[in-house]
C-alpha positions, 0 to 999 in steps of 0.5 A: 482496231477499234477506236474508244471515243477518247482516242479518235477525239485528237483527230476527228473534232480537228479535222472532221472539216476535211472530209466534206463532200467525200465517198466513203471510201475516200472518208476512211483513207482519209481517216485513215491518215488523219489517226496517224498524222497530224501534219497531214491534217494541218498541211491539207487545211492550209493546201485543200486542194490537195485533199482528192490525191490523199483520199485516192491511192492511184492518185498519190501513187501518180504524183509521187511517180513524177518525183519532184520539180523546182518550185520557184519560177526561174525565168521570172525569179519570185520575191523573197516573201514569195519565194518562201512561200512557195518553198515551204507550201510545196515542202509541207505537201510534198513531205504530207504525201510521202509520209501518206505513202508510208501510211498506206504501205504504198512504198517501202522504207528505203524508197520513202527516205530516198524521196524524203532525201529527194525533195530535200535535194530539190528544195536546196538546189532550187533556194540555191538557184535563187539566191544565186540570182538574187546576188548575181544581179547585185554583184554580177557573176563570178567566173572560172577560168573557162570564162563559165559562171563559178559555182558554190558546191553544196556538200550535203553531210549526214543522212542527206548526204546519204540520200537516207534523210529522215522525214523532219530532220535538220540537213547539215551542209557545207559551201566551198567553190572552186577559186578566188577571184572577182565577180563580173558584170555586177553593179559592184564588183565584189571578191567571189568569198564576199560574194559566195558567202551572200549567196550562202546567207540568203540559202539558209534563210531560205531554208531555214527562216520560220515565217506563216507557212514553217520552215523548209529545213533546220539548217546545221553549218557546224560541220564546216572547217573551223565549225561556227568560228570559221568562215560560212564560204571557203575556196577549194584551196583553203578547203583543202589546206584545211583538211590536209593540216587540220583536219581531225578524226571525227571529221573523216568520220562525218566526211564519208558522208558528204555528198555533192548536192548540186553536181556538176562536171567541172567541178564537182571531180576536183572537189571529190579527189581533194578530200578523198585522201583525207576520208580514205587512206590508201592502207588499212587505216587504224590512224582513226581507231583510237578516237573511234574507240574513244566515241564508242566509249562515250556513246556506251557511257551515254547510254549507261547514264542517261538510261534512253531506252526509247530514244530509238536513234540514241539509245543502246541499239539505236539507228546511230549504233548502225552507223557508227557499225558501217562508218567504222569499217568504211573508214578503216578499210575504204581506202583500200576497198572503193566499193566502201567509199559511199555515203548512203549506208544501204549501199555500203552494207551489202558491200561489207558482205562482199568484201568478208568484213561482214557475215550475210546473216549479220548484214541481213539482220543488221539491215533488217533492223536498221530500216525497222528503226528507220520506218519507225522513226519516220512514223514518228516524225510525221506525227506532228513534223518534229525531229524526235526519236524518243516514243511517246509516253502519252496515249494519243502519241502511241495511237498514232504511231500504232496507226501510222505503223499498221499496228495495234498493240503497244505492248507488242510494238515496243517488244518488237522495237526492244528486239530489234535494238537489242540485236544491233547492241549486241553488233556494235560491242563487236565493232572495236572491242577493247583493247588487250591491254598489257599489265602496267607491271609487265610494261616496268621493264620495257618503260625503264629500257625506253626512258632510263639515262642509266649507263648501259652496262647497268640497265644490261642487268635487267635483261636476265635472258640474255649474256650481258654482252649480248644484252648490251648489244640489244641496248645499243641499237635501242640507244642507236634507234632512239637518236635516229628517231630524235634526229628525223621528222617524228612528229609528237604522235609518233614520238607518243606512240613510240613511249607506247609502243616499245615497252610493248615490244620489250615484253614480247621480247621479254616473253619470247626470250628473243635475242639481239638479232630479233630486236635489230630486225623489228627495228630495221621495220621500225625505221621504215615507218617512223614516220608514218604514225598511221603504221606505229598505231596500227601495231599499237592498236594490235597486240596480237600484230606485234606479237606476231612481227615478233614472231616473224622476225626471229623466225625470218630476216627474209619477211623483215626485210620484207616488212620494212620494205613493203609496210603494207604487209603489217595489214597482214599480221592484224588478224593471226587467223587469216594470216595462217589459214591454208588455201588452195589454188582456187583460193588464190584465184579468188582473192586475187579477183577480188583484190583487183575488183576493187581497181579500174580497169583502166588504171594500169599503174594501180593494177600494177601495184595491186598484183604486186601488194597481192603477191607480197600479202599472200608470198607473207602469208605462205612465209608464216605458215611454213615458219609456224609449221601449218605447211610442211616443205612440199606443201610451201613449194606448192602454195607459192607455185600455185600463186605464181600460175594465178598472177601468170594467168591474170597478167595473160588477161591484162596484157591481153584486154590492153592489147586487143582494146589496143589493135582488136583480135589476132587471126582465128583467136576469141577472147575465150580462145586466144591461141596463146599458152604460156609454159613454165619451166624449171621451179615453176615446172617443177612445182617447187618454187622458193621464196624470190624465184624468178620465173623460167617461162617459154610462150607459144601460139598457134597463129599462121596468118599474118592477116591483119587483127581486127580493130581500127588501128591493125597489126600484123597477128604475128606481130600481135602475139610479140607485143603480147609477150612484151606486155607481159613481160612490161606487167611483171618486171617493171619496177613500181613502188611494190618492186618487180612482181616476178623476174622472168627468164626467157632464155630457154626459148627455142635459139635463147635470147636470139629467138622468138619472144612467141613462137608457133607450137609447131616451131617450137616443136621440130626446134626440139625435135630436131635442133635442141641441144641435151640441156634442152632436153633436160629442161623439157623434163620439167616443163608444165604448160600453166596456162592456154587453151585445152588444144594448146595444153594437148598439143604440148603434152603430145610434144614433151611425150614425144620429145622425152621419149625419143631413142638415146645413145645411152653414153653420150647422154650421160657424157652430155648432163656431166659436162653440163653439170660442171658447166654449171658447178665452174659458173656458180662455184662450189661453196660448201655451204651451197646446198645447190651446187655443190657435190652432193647437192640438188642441182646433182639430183635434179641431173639425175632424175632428168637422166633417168628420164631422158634414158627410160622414159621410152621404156618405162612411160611412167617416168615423163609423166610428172615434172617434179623430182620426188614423183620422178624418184617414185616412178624410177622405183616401181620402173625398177630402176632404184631400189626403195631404200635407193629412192628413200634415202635420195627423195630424204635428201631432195626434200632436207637439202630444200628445206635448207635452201628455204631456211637459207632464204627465211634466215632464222635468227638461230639455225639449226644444223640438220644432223642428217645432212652430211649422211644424205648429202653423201648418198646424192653422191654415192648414187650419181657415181653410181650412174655416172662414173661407173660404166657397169651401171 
């Protein structure tokens, strides 16, 4: 770029003093930088001596590498004319070289805000340290209750807090220390506020004081409890106080960028989790949506009015639209997703991708655009040390930027800024989009239900798509709720969302034609979360989650009960998409590791609790595709299989990582190797678990030594495989806020509940072979090993085959599965209505499979292979044992008697009888008299 005598004026007849005695190549790095900046040029005329690092790359690339270092003696604490000085001469040229850092392309963006961000940090801690000082030796030094000096814990907010601060920004700080008390030691002993609160003074004045040599930093104390009215220090105590009863919306919001600028161990913890559960709710939160929406408005309202399409923080696209992009899904989903629970939003944007709240290619465009804008203003600012985003309008502002920046066409500088703020523009519409409001008109009814005092005979006219007995029904436990909620805790939030809410609900009620029983079940969810505003908001704030608790609740008392039990799963319904999408097994594995990516390792009540809120999530997700029909009954049995083989599989990990942390490895076992297997029984064999089965499981190892494991505190291997079990067993039946993960059943064990939790795979095999009973073997048949090693799931296979296959005395076996069959019909009755056990049910068909195979599989090897009736059924067919239309009409009958028993479960609110029922429930019959009664069969 060459330069026309009336643009370089601004800078050479400045400053042309500056390069006297220079090489040439140092006169045009010098120049270089002098185009772009004039705080450069006024900061090397007050500290000359500097001139030599700006003029050689290798030099200021040295001085920046050793960071930087308290300014102010410590040992010999300066005066305060003093400590000023030295402050704001080594803030000035500290900021000078960073800014000729950037010029030069000697570092990045994201490495020029964090050393911006680090010296800011320096010079804070080093007034801080003085200031200290200063007052200790007035008033003494205040004390903790080891006996320690206390300190004030600085909280750094915005872009400090971020560790992104930019070149001449104000920093925003907040003061708190840990407790009351009196200073000791002083001249006059004084309470810690009094004292603290003087230690902040003289901190600010430090900073902030413009005196020959500038001002360090504008400091900002609004952000503090009660902003400028409040008091300048508060304890931990009322800090916390504060934030739990006062605290508002727009505070989380800044909160998540508050960051301790002067850590240290004793402290610095107990402040961090106080305000944690005020930035971060443990559920999804949308407590924050409505003002998030509503500051959203403003700044689009802003950016209509004011028009400030060169303010590139505040205008449309601007730097405060990605902030306000990241801040909002930190705040929604951060409770629930710690890796978003950090203040610099370069770490949290990657993080957003991880955890699918995000694209890659929006993250990546989003970033991109992001320190474009950074970079931009950073040049802007250290043209002249001024806090501005706006870009100049005149001709010298615009060369210099365009030299601080590399470029050379304004033009072309302000199209690439224009496109960049116009991609992120087109992000932050995305960010909360307007409600789908209901027409007030549909809402007339739904508001006359709610507020009328009319008699409810009368309003029962208004509800047209019921029988006014059943209207007046609906209308009562509406009345009924109302007074409950009048007579609990709702605060005037709920009871405002409440008037929001359930005219809403009226008119999906209205839309559905949804009967009484509808209501009471949606109700009966509503009762458990009343209370919690934050779950009221979230079904307010999410039409489409209300209609779908609608549609769940008429389709299944079962997911209301669910529902109203476990209120986490209303996070479910948020996104219809999500919750009907169909996985595969290795979905399921992959959502469940990165549901427990989010826990600590060593939290073991909150790993508890995740798998549980896991299981539930998912189990309500399986639960809506089935009710909607995306999964047909075989497909459902097969999802909640396979999310049971993954937890089984994950608490295997657990109980294992606690175990050998615990004692160290059993004899001949790896981590990767643990010879150790777990084999399902029954539905989980079988492939075809309902909704609430437990799980019939047995558990195997390999180990023959009883040498000692390896860690410092050894037991017995054996010994290790039995804790192991019982760890297990402690993971998944324990009973925690989310309920029992899965009731197991041990019994079919080898010897039942006089057995061995773990047995060895031999042991367990010679029991089959030689002690076992029928029943035993009946089981067998649908047993599947679900998790172990690739010698362990051979050595099982090979013992079922052999098992499964051994001769039989075709009369007795029949003898044996029909006294076992009455067994079971006189223990668990013979209601009609009992799909399972009573004649012609499906405990009669699984007999039957499981006779053909004890009997055939010898002869027809087909028949062992599978575990599940209907392939069972299949096999028996090619082995000639049905006919087709045997096997047809016997896998028809399986599958609807299944699906009843799923019905049974969901409970509709209105349930279709199956015509065929009766039809297939006798050819069940007409085939085990085949098998069983007549001998010639």
């Amino acid at each position: 770029m060459t330069d026309s005598p009336a643009s370089s004026a601004y800078w050479q007849a400045q400053y042309a003093s500056l390069s006297t005695g220079l090489t040439v190549s140092e006169q045009q790095q010098l120049s270089c930088l002098l185009k772009a900046s004039t705080f450069i040029g006024r900061t090397l005329q007050q500290q000359s001596a500097l001139i030599p690092v700006f003029c050689q790359s290798h030099l200021l690339q040295q001085q920046l590498a050793q960071g930087f270092a308290n300014p102010l003696p410590v040992a010999s604490p300066p005066d305060e004319t003093n400590a000023f000085a030295l402050l704001r001469r080594y803030r000035n040229a500290g900021l000078a070289q960073i800014l000729a850092a950037d010029i030069l392309g000697l570092q990045s963006i994201s490495q020029s805000l964090a050393a911006v961000s680090a010296l800011a940090e320096v010079l804070i801690n080093s007034a801080y340290h003085w200031a200290y000082q200063q007052q200790a030796a007035i008033n003494g030094t205040p004390l903790d209750e080891q006996g320690e000096p206390m300190p004030l814990l600085i909280l750094g907010m915005g872009k400090l807090g971020g560790g992104e601060l930019n070149f001449s920004s104000d920093i925003d700080l907040i003061f708190t220390y840990p407790a009351n008390g009196e200073t000791v030691g002083g001249r006059k002993t004084v309470e810690h506020q009094q004292f603290f609160t003087k230690v902040g003074q003289k901190l600010i004045a430090a900073l902030h004081q413009v005196t020959a040599d500038g001002f360090c930093y504008r400091v900002d104390m609004r952000l503090r409890p009660f902003g400028e009215s409040g008091p300048l220090v508060l304890s931990f105590a009322a800090f916390e106080d504060y934030y739990q009863e006062q605290g508002r919306e727009w505070e989380r919001y800044a909160m998540l960028k508050a960051r301790v600028l002067n850590p240290e161990p004793r402290h610095t913890a107990e402040l961090q989790a106080l305000l944690k559960p005020f930035i971060y709710r443990r559920y999804i939160d949308f407590s924050a949506i409505e003002s998030l929406r509503r500051m959203k408005q403003l700044i689009e309202q802003e950016n209509r009015r004011r028009n400030r399409r060169d303010n590139i923080k505040l205008g449309a696209g601007g730097i405060r639209e990605v902030e306000f992009i990241v801040q909002t899904l930190q705040l929604i989903r951060g409770g629930r997703i710690p890796q978003l629970q950090q203040p610099a939003i370069l770490k949290a944007l990657p993080e957003l991708v991880t955890q699918e709240l995000l694209s890659a290619a929006q993250v990546q465009q989003l970033q991109q655009d992001y320190l474009w804008l950074r970079q931009v203003e950073q040049a802007l600012q250290g043209i002249d040390d001024k806090q501005t985003q706006t870009l100049p309008a005149d001709d010298v502002g615009q060369q210099q930027l365009l030299a601080s920046l590399g470029r050379e066409n304004w033009p072309a500088l302000l199209a690439e800024i224009e496109h960049a703020m116009q991609r992120i523009h087109q992000q932050f519409k995305l960010v909360i989009e307007p409600e789908d409001h209901i027409e007030p008109q549909e809402l007339s009814l739904g508001k006359l239900l709610w507020d009328s005092e009319l008699p409810v005979t009368e309003l029962a006219e208004h509800i047209d798509w019921l029988k006014a007995e059943e209207a007046q029904e609906l209308l009562n436990q509406l009345l009924q709720f109302k007074q409950d909620c009048q007579r609990r805790s709702v605060g005037p939030r709920g009871r405002e969302y409440l008037g929001k809410l359930v005219p809403q609900l009226l008119h999906y009620l209205q839309q559905q034609q949804a009967s009484a029983t509808v209501l009471q079940r949606i109700l009966g969810v509503f009762k458990q979360i009343v209370t919690r505003t934050a779950y009221l908001e979230l079904l307010f704030e999410n039409p489409p989650a209300l209609q779908q608790l609608v549609l769940l609740c008429s389709q299944s008392g079962w997911l209301a009960e669910q529902l109203a039990r476990y209120p986490m799963l209303l996070d479910e319904l948020i996104d219809p998409a999500q919750l009907y999408q169909v996985a595969t097994i290795e979905d399921y594995r992959d959502r469940l590791r990165l549901y427990l990516l989010r826990v600590p390792e060593d939290d073991l009540e909150l790993l508890m609790e995740t798998l549980r809120q896991f299981k539930q999530a998912q189990q309500l997700r399986i639960a809506a595709a089935d009710i909607s029909g995306v999964l047909p009954l075989m497909k459902v049995s097969d999802h909640l299989t396979w999310l049971a083989e993954v937890i089984v599989e994950q608490l295997v990990n657990l109980a294992w990582q606690q175990m050998t942390a615990r004692y160290g490895l059993p004899a001949g076992a790896t981590d990767q190797d643990k010879g150790f297997a777990v084999i399902g029984y029954g539905k989980l064999g079988g492939i075809e678990l309902g909704y609430g089965s437990d799980l019939d499981l047995v558990f195997v190892h390999q180990c023959q030594s009883q040498a000692p494991t390896t860690g410092e505190r050894s037991i017995d291997s054996l010994q290790f495989y039995l804790k192991l079990v019982q760890r297990i067993l402690h993971l998944s039946t324990t009973k925690t806020n989310s309920g029992v993960l899965y009731e197991i059943d041990t019994r079919l064990r080898p010897s039942g509940n006089s057995g061995l939790l773990a047995i060895h795979i031999e042991t367990y095999q010679q029991y089959l072979a030689q002690d076992a009973w029928t029943w035993e073997h009946q089981a067998l048949v649908r047993a599947r090993m679900i998790v172990g090693s690739a010698t362990l799931f051979a050595q099982f296979a090979a013992i079922r085959q052999q098992i499964l296959t051994l001769p039989r005395d075709a009369q007795q076996l029949k003898t044996d599965v029909k006294q076992m069959r009455e067994k079971l019909r006189q223990h668990h009755g013979v209601a009609s209505d009992d799909v399972k056990h009573s004649a012609g049910g499906i405990v009669d068909l699984e007999f039957l499979s499981q006779y053909l195979v004890l009997a055939y599989a010898a002869a027809y090897p087909e028949l062992y292979r599978f575990t599940d009736n209907i392939r069972i059924l299949e096999a028996a067919t090619r082995s000639g044992l049905l006919t087709d239309a045997q096997a047809t009409s016997l896998a028809e009958a399986y599958q609807v008697l299944r699906g009843v028993g799923h019905r049974q479960t969901l409970a509709p609110a209105t349930v279709a009888t199956d015509a065929r029922l009766a039809y297939l429930r006798e050819q069940i019959l007409v085939a085990w008299q085949a098998w069983f009664e007549h001998s010639a069969a």
